[in-house]
C-alpha atoms as a printed R data frame, in Angstrom:
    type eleno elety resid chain resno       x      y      z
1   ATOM     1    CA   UNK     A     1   0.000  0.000  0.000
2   ATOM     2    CA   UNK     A     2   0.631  3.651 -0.445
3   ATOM     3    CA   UNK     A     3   0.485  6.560  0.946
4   ATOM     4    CA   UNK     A     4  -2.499  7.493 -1.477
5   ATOM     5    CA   UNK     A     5  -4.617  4.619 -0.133
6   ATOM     6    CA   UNK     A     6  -4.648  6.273  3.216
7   ATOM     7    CA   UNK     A     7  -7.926  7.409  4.268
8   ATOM     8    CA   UNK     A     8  -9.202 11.194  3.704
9   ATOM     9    CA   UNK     A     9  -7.823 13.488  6.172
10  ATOM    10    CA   UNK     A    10 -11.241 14.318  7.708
11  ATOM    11    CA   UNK     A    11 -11.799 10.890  8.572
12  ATOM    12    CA   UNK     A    12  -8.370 10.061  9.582
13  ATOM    13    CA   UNK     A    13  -9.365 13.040 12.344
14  ATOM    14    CA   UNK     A    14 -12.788 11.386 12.882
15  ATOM    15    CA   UNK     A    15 -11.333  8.508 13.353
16  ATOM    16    CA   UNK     A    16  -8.513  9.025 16.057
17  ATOM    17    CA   UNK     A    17 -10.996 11.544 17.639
18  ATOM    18    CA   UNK     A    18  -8.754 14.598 16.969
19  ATOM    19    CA   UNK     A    19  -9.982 18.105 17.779
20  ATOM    20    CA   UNK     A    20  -8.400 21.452 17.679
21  ATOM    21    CA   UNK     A    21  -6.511 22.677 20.681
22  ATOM    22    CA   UNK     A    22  -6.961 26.500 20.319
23  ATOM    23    CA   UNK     A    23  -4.006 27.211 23.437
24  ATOM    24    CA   UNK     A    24  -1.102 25.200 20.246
25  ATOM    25    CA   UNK     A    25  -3.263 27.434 18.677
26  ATOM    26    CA   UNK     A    26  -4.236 25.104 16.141
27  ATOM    27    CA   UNK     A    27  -5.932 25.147 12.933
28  ATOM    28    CA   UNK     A    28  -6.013 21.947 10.525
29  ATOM    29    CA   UNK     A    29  -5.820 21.968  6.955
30  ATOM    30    CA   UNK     A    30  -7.998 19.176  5.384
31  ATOM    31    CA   UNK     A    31  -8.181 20.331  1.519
32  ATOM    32    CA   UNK     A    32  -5.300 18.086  0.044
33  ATOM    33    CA   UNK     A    33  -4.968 20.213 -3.087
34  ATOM    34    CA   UNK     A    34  -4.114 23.278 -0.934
35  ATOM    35    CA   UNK     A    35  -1.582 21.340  1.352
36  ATOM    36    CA   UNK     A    36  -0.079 19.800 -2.411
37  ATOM    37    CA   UNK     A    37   0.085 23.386 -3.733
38  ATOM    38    CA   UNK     A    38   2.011 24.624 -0.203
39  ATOM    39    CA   UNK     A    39   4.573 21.365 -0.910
40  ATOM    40    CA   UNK     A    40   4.843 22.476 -4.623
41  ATOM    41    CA   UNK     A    41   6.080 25.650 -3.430
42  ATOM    42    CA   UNK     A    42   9.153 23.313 -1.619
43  ATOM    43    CA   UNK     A    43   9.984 21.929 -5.064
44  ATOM    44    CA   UNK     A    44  12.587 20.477 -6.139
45  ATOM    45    CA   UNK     A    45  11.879 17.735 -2.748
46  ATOM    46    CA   UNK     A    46  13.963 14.919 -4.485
47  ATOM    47    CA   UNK     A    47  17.108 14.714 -2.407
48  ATOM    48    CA   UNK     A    48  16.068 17.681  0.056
49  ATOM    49    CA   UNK     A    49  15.349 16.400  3.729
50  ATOM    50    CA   UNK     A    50  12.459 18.474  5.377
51  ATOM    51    CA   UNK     A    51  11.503 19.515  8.829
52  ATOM    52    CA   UNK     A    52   7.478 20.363  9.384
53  ATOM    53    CA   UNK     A    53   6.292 21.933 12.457
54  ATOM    54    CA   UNK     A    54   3.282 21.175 13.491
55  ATOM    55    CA   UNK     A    55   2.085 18.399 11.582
56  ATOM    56    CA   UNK     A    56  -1.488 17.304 13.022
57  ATOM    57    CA   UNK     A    57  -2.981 14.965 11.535
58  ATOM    58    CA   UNK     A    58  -0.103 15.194  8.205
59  ATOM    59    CA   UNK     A    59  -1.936 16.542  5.486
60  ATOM    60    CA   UNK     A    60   1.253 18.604  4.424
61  ATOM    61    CA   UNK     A    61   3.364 15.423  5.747
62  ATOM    62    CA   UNK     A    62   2.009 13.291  3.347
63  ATOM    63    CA   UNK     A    63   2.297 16.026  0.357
64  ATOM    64    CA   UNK     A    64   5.668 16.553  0.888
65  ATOM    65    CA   UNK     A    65   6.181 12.866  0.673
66  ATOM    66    CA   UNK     A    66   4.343 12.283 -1.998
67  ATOM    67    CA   UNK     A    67   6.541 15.168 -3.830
68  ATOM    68    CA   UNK     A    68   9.488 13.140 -3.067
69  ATOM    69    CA   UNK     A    69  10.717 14.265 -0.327
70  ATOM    70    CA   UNK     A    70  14.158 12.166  0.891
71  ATOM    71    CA   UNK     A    71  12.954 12.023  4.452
72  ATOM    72    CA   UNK     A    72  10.721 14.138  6.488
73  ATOM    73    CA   UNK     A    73  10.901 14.925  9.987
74  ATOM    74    CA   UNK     A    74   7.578 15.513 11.403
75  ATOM    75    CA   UNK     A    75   7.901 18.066 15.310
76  ATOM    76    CA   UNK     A    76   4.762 17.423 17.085
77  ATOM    77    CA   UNK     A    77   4.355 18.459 20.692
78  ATOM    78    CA   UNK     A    78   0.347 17.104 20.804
79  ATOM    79    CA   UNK     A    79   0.697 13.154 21.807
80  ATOM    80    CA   UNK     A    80  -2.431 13.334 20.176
81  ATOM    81    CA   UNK     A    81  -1.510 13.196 16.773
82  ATOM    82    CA   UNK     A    82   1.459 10.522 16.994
83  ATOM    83    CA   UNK     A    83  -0.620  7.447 16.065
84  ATOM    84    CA   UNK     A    84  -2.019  8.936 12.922
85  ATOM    85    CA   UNK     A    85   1.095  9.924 11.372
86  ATOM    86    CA   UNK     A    86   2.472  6.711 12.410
87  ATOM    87    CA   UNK     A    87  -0.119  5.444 10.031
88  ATOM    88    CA   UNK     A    88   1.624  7.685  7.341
89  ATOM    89    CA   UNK     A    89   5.010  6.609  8.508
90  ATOM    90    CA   UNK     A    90   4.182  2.928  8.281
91  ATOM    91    CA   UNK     A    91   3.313  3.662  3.654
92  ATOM    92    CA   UNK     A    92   6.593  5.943  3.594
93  ATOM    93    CA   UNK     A    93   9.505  3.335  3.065
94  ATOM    94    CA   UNK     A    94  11.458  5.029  5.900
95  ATOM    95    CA   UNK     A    95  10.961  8.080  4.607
96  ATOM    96    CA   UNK     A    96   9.297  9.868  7.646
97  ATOM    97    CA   UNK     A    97  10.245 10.282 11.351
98  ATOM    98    CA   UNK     A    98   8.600 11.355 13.904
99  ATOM    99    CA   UNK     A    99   9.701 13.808 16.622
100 ATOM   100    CA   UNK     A   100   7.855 14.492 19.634
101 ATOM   101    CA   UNK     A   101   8.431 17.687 21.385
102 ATOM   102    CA   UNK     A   102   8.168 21.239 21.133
103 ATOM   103    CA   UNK     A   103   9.552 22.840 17.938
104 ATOM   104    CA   UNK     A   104  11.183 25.926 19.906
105 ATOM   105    CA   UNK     A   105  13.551 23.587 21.484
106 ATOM   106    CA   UNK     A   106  14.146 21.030 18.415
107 ATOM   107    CA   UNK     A   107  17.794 21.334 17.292
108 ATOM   108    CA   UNK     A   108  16.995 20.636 13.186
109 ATOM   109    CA   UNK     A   109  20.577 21.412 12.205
110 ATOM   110    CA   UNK     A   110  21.789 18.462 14.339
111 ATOM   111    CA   UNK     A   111  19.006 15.734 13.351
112 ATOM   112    CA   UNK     A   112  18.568 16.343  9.867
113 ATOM   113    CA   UNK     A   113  21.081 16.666  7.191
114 ATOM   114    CA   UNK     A   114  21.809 18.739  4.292
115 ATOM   115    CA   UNK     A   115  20.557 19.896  2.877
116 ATOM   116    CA   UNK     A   116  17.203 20.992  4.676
117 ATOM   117    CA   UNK     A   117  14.120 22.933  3.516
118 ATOM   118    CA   UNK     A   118  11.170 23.612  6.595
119 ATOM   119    CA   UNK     A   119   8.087 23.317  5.175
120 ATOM   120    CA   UNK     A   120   5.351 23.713  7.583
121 ATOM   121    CA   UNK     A   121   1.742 25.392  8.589
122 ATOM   122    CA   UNK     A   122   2.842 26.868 11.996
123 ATOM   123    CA   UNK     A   123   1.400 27.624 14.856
124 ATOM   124    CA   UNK     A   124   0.053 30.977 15.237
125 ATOM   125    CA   UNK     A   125   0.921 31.698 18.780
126 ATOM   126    CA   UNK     A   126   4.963 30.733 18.024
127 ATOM   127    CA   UNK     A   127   5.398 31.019 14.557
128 ATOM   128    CA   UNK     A   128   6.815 34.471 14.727
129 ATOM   129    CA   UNK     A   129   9.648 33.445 17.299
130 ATOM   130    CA   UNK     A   130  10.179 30.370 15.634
131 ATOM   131    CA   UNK     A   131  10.917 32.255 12.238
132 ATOM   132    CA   UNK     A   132  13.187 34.630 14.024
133 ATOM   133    CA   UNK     A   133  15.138 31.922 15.414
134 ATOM   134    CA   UNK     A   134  15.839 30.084 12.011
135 ATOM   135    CA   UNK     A   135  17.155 33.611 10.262
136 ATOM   136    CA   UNK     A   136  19.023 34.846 13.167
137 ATOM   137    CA   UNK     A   137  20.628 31.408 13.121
138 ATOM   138    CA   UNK     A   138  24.571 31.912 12.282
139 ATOM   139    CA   UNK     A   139  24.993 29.911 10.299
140 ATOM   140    CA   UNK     A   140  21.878 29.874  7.821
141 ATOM   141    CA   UNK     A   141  21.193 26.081  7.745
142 ATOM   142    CA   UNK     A   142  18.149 25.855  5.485
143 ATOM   143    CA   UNK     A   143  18.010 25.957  1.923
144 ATOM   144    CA   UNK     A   144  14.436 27.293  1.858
145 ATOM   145    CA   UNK     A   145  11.224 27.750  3.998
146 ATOM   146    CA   UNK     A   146   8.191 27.642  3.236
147 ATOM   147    CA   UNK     A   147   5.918 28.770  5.541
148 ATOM   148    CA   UNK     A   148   1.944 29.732  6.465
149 ATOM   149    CA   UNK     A   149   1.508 32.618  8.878
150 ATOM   150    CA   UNK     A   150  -0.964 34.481  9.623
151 ATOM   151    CA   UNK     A   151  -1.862 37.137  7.372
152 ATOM   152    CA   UNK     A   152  -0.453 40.120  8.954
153 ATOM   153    CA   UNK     A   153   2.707 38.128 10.173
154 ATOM   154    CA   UNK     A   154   2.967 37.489  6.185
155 ATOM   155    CA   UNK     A   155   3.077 40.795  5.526
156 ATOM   156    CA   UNK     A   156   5.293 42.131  8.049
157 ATOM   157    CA   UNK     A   157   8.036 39.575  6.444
158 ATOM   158    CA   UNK     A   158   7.914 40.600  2.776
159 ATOM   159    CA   UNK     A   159   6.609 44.714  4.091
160 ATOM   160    CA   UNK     A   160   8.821 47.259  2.028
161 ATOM   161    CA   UNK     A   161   9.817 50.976  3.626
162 ATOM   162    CA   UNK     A   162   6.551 53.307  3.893
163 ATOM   163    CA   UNK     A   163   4.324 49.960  4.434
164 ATOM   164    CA   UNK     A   164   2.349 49.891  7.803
165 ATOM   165    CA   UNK     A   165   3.258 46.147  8.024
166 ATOM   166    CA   UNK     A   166   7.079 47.248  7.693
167 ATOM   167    CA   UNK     A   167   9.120 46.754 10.794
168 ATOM   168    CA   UNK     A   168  11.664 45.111 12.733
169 ATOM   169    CA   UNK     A   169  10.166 41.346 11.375
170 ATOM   170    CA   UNK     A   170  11.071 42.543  7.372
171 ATOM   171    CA   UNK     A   171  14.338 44.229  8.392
172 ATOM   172    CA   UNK     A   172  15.570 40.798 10.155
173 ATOM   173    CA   UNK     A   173  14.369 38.393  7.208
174 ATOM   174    CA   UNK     A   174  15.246 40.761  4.258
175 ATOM   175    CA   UNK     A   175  18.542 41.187  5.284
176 ATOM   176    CA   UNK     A   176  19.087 36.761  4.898
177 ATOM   177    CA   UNK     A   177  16.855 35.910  2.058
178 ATOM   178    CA   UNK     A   178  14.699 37.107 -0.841
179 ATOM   179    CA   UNK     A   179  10.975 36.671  0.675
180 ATOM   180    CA   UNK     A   180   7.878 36.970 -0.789
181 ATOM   181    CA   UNK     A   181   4.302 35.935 -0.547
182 ATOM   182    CA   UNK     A   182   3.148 33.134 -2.466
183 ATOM   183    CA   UNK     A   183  -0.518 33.021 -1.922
184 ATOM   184    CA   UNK     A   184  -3.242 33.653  0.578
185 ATOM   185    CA   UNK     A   185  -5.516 31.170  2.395
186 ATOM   186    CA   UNK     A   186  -8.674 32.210  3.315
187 ATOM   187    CA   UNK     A   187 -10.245 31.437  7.059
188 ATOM   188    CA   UNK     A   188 -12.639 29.070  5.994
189 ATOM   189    CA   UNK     A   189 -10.089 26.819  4.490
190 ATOM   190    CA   UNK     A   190  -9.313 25.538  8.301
191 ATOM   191    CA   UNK     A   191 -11.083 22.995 10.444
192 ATOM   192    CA   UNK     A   192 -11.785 25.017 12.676
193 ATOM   193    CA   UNK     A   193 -11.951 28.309 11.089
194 ATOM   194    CA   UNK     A   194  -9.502 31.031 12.661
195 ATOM   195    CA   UNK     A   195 -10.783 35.111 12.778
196 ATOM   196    CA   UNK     A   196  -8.109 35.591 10.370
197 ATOM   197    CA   UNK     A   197  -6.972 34.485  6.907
198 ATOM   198    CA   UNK     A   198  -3.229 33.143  6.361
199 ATOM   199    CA   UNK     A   199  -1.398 33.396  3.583
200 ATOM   200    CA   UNK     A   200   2.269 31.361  2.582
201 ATOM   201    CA   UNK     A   201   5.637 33.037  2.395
202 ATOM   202    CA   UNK     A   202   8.912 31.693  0.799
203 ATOM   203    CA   UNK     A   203  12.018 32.660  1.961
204 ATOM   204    CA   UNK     A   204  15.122 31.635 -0.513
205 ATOM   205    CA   UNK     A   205  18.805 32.032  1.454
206 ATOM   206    CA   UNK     A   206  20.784 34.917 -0.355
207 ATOM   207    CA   UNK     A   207  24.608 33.906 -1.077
208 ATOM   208    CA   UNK     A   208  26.074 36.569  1.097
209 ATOM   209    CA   UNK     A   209  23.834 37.010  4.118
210 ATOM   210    CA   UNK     A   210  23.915 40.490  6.708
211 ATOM   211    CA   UNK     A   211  26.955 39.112  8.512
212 ATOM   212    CA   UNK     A   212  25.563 40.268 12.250
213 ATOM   213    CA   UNK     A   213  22.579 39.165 12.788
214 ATOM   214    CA   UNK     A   214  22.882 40.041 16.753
215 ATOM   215    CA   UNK     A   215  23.644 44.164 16.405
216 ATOM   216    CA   UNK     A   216  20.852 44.209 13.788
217 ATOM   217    CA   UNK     A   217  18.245 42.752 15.718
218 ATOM   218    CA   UNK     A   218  19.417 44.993 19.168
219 ATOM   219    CA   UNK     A   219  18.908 48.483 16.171
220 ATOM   220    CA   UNK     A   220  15.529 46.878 15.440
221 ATOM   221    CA   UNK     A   221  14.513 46.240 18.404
222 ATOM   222    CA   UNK     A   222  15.167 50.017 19.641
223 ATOM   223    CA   UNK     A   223  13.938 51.556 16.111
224 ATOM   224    CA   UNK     A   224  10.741 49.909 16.272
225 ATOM   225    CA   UNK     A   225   9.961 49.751 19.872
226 ATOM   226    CA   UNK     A   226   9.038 53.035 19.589
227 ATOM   227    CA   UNK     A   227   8.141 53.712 16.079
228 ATOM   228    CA   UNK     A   228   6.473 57.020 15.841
229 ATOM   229    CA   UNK     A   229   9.704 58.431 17.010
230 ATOM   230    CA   UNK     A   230  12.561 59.837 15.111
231 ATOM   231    CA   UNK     A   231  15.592 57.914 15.492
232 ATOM   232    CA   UNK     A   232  16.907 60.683 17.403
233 ATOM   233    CA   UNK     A   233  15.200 59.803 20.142
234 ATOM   234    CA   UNK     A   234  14.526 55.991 19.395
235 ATOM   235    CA   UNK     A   235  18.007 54.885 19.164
236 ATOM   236    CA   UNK     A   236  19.545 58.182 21.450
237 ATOM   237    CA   UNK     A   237  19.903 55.358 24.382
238 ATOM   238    CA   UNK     A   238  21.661 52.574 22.448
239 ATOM   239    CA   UNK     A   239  23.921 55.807 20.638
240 ATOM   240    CA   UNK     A   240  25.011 55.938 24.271
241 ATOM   241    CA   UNK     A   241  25.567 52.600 25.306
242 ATOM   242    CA   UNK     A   242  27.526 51.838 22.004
243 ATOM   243    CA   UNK     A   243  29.941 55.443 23.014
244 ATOM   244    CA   UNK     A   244  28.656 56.759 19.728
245 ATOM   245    CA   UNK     A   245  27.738 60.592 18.730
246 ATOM   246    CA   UNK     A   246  24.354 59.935 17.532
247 ATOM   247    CA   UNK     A   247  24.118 62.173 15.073
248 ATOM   248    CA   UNK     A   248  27.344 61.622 13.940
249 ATOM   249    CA   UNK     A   249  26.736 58.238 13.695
250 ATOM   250    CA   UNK     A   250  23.396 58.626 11.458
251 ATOM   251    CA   UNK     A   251  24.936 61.354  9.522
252 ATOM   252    CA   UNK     A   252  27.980 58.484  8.519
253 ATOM   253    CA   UNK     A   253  25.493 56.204  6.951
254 ATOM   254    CA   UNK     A   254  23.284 58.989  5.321
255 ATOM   255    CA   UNK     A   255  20.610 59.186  7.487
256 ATOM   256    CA   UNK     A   256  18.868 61.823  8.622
257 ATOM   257    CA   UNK     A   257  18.364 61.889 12.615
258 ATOM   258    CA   UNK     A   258  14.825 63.199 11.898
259 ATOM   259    CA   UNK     A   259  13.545 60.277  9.947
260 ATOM   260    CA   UNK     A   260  11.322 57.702 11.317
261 ATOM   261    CA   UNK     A   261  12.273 53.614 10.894
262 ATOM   262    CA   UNK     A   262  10.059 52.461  8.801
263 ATOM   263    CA   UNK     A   263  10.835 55.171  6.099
264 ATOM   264    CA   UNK     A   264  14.394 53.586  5.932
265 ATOM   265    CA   UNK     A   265  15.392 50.463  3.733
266 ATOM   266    CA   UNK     A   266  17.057 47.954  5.029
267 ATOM   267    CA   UNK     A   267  20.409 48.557  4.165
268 ATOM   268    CA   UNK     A   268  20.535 51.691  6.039
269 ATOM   269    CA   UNK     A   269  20.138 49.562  9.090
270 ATOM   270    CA   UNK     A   270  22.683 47.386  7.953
271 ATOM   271    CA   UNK     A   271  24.899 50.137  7.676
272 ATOM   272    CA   UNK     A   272  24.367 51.257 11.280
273 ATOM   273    CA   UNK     A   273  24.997 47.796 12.201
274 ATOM   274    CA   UNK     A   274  28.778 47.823 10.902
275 ATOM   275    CA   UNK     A   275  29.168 51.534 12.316
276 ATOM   276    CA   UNK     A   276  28.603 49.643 15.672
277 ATOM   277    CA   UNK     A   277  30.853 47.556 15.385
278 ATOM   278    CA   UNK     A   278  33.458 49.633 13.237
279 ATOM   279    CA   UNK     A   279  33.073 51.389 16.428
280 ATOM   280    CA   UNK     A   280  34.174 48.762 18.823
């Protein structure tokens, strides 16, 4: 047997008795053309190993293994779902392992080889940190992600300068990898339907990364915390703790003191980055 003669998702979840848990924040995606079109995305699979977060009942596991997929490692912290992707495991020739545990603490660089795409509907109340986390990491280990967000999380990673999604959240994943949004999902898609409709990004690794990762996410974290600000004020205390002449410092990379973030492009924060540490 195959993976294809598996039952329908919706009765696989009838079946093991599988509701949504709305604290994981959890939202399952039945339709097994939209999970194919999210693994399409992923393509090409053959020879790529693949982390999912968040699996539930494996709609998307059994897309991307169906794609062709080398091996798939499936990071499910709900117990709940274990026996039905065993199911999936036991039609995958080896092909899919299981991991049970919470995907904020799940070391994918050390279980899964190279190279590795994460493919994966997440969570909405972690998928922001866990994002984060995998473009801060130094060094990039993914070859792509592909990932569903909600909506406005979507659009804060692809946002460009002058956008009221652009912040701190396009800064950090612009300055690793060309992003964009591949298509939206609508509410009523989901089982149960969320207040809000998703949409997938895609986030491609450039060749020559922002080298500091660290600096740039302390700038962002002061430029955007207060937003409405000029940066004259905004980033006045970390001028200070970094024994820089703020406007000395923003005049050096072109920037006017009076400007607000998210009128600047990325690169301008990258070039306050490396006058930080030019300055050290």
């Amino acid at each position: 047997m195959s993976i294809k003669a598996l039952p329908s998702l919706s009765e696989t979840v009838k079946t093991h008795g599988l509701g949504a848990n709305k604290k994981l924040g959890q939202h399952f995606l039945l339709d097994m053309n939209l999970t194919d079109k999210i693994a399409r995305l992923a393509e090409p699979l053959e020879g790529h190993n693949v982390a999912e977060i968040g699996p539930g009942p494996g709609g998307l596991t059994r897309a991307l293994l169906l794609r062709g997929a080398e091996k798939v490692i499936a990071i499910e912290m709900d117990e709940r779902f274990i026996p039905a992707l065993a199911e999936i495991g036991d039609m995958s020739d080896g092909r899919l392992e299981i991991a049970q545990g919470d995907a904020l603490k799940y070391d994918i660089a050390a279980n899964l080889s190279a190279p590795r795409k994460i493919v994966a509907n997440l969570p909405y109340n972690v998928g922001t940190k866990m994002l984060i986390n995998w473009v801060t990491a130094s060094p990039i280990f993914w070859t792509q992600l592909v990932l569903m967000f909600q909506l406005e999380v979507a659009q804060r990673v692809v946002a460009q300068p002058g956008d009221a999604h652009y912040g701190r959240l396009a800064v950090l994943c612009q300055s690793v990898a060309y992003c964009r949004m591949a298509f939206e999902v609508p509410a009523r898609a989901f089982t149960p339907p969320p207040r809000v409709d998703s949409a997938v990004v895609v986030l491609d690794p450039m060749e020559t990364p922002f080298e500091d990762l660290k600096t740039l996410g302390r700038l962002t974290q002061e430029a955007f915390g207060q937003r409405r600000k000029m940066l004259r004020r905004s980033l006045r205390k970390l001028a200070e703790q970094s024994e820089l002449d703020l406007d000395e410092w923003l005049g050096s990379c072109g920037i006017n003191p009076k400007a607000r973030p998210e009128t600047l492009p990325v690169s301008a924060f990258q070039d306050m980055a490396r006058a930080i540490n030019a300055n050290r």
